[in-house]
Structures are given as structure tokens and as C-alpha cells.
Residue frames relative to the residue before (quaternion, step in Angstrom):
aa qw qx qy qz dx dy dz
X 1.0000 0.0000 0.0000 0.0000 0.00 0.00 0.00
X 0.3793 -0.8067 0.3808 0.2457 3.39 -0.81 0.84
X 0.5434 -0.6095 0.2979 0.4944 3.74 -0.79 0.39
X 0.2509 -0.7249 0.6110 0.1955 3.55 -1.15 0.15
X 0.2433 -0.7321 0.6257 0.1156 3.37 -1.42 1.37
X 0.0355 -0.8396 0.5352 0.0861 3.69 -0.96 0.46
X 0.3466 -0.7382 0.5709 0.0952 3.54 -0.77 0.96
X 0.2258 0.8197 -0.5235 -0.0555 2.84 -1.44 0.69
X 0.4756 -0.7473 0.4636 -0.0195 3.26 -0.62 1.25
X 0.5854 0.5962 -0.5125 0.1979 3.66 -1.22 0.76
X 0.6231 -0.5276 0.4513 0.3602 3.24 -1.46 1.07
X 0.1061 -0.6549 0.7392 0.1158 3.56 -1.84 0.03
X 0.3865 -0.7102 0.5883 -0.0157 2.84 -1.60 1.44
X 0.6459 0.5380 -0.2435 0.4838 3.70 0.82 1.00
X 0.2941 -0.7319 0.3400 0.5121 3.47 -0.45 0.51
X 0.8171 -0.3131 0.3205 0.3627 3.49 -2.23 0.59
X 0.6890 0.3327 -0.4092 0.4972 4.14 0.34 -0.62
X 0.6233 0.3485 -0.5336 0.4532 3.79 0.36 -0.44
X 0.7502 0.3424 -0.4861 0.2892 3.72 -0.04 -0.82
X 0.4098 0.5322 -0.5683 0.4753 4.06 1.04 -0.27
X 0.7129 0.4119 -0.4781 0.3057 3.51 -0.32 -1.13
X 0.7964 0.1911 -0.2236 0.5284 3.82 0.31 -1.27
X 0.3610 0.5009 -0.6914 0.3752 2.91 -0.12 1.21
X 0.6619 0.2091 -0.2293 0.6824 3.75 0.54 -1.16
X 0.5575 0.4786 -0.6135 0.2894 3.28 -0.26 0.44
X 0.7361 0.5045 -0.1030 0.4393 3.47 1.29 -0.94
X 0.4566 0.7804 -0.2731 0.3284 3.44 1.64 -0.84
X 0.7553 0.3855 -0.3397 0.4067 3.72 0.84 -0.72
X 0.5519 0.6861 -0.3270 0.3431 3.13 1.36 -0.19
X 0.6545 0.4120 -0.3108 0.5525 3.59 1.95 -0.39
X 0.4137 0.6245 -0.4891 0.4468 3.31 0.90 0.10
X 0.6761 0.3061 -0.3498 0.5717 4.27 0.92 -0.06
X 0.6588 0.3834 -0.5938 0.2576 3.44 -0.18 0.30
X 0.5651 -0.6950 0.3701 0.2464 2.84 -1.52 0.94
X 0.6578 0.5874 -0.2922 0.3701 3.11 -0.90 0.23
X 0.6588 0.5386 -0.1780 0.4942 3.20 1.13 -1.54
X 0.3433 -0.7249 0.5943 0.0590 3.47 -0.76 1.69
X 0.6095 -0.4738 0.1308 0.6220 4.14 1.60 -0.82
X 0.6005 -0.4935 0.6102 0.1530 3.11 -2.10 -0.10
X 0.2514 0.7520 -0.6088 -0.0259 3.24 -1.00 0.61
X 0.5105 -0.7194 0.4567 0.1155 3.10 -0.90 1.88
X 0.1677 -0.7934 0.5768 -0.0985 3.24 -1.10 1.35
X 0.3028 0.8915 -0.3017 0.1499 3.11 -0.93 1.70
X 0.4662 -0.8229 0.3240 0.0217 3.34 -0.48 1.41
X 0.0076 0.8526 -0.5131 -0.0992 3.76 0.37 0.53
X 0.7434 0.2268 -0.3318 0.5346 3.67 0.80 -0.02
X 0.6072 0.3138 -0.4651 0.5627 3.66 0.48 0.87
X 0.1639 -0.6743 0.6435 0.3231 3.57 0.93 -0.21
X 0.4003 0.7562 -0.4511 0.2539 3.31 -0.54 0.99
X 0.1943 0.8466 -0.4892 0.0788 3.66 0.08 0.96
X 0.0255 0.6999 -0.7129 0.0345 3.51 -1.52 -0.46
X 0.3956 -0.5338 0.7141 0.2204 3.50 -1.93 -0.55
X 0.0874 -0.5246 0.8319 0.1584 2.67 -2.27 0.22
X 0.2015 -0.8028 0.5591 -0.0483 3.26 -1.28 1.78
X 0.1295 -0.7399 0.6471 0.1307 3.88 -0.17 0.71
X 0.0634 0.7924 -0.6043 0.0537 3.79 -1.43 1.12
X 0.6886 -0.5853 0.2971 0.3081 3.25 -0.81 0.94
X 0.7509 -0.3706 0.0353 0.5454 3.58 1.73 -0.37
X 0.7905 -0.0946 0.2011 0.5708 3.16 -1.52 -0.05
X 0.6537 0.4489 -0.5070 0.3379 3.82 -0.51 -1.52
X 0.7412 0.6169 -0.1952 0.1787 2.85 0.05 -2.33
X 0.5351 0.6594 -0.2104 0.4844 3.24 1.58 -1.38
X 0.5880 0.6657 -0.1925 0.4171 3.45 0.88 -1.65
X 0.7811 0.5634 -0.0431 0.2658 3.26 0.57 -1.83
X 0.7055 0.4282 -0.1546 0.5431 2.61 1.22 -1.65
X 0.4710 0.6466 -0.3807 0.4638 4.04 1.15 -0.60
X 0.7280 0.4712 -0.3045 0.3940 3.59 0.89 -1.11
X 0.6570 0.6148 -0.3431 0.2694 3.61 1.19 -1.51
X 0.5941 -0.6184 0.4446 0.2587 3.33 -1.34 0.54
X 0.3436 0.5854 -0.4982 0.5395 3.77 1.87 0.52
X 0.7350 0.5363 -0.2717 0.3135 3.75 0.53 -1.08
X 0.6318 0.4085 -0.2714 0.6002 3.12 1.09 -1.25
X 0.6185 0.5126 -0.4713 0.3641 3.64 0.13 -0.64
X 0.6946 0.5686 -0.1790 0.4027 3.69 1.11 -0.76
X 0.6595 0.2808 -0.2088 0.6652 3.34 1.12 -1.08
X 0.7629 0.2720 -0.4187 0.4108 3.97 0.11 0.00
X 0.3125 0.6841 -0.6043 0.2630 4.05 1.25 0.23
X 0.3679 -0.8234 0.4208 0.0977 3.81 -1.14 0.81
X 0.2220 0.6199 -0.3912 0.6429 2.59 2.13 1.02
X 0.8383 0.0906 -0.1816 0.5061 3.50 0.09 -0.64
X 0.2409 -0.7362 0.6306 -0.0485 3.24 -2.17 0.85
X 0.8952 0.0324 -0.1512 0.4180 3.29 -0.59 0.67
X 0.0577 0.7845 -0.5080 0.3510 3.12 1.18 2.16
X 0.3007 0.6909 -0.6405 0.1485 2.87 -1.30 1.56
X 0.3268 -0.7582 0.5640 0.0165 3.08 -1.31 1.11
X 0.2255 -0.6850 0.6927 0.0086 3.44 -1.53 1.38
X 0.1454 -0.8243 0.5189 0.1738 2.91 -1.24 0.76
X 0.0286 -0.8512 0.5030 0.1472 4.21 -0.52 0.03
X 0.7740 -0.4156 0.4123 0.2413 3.43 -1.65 -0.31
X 0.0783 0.8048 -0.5132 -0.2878 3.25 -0.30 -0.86
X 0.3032 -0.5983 0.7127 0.2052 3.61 -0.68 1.46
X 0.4182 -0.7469 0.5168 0.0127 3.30 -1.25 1.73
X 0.6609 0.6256 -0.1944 0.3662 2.63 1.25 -1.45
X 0.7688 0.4592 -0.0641 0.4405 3.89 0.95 -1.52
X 0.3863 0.6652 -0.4742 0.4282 3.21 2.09 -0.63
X 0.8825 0.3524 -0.1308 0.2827 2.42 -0.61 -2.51
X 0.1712 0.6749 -0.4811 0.5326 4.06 1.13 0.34
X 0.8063 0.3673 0.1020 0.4524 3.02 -0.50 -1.92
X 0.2328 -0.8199 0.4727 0.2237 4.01 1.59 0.28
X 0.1389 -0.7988 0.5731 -0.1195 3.58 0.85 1.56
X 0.3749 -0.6162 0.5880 0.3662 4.44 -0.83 -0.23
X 0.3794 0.7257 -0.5553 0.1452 3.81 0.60 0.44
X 0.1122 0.6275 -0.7527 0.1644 4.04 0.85 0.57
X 0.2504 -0.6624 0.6783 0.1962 3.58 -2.03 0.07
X 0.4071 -0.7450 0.4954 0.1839 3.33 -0.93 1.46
X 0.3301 -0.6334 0.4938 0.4959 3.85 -0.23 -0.22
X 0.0667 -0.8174 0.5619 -0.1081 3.03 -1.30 0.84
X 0.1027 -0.7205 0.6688 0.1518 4.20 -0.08 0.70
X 0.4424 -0.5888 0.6718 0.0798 3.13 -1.44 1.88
């Protein structure tokens, strides 16, 4: 099964040093989901606008991590607005080419 990247997008209603702060305030907490190979935090200070790009070991993991009560806590926080998330493949082959980060971390599903 191939890995699966997911995006995620959404305005923020706060100023830029509070949303830096909980961000690393929150960061070790994605370091346990399974599946999840990493995270890279994404951010705009004049669009106030952040999100991630998440690389997982697969489809499940993807699945899983949609259900967890980290996710919902994120997409329903009332700080943020217009959150939305895409999900994709990853053509292995053309990444790593293109020296893509797809190493695999161990991980128990």
C-alpha cells in the first residue's frame, strides 16, 4: 500500500506569536500517532494562514488519524476557519528521484 500525504490548510484567528507558541506547545503530541512517518508545520503571518504536510505509512494510518480526537480538536478549534484537508499518494518511484524525505520510521499499526 502506498504512503499517503495529507494537507492541511486553515485561516487563524489570533495573533502569529500565540499561534507559534501552541503550535510547539502541541508538537509532541504528533510525534505518537501511528503511522505518521512526520509533520511539517506550515506558516503564513500575513495571510494568517497555517496547516501541515503529513507523510504516513498508508491509507489505514490516514483513516486513523482522521478519527483521533487530536484531529477533531484541530479542525473544530475556534481559532481556526476555513480548514481543509486533501489527501494523495505518493509516486515513490519519481519522489525519491527528486530526493523526496520518504525514509520509513518503524512504527506498530
Amino acid at each position: 500500500m502506498p504512503q499517503q500525504i495529507i494537507q492541511t490548510n486553515f485561516h487563524f484567528d489570533l495573533p502569529a506569536s500565540d499561534f507559534e507558541r501552541g503550535a510547539s506547545s502541541v508538537a509532541t503530541q504528533f510525534d505518537h500517532i501511528p503511522g505518521l512517518q512526520w509533520k511539517i508545520w506550515l506558516f503564513n503571518e500575513e495571510r494568517k494562514e497555517g496547516g501541515g504536510i503529513y507523510l504516513f505509512v498508508n491509507k489505514n494510518a490516514v483513516t486513523n488519524f482522521k478519527n483521533s480526537d487530536l484531529f477533531h480538536g484541530v479542525a473544530t478549534n475556534p481559532a481556526f476557519h476555513t480548514f481543509s484537508v486533501k489527501q494523495f499518494e505518493v509516486l515513490e518511484a519519481p519522489s525519491l528521484l527528486t530526493h523526496a524525505p520518504l525514509s520509513r520510521r518503524l512504527t506498530i499499526l
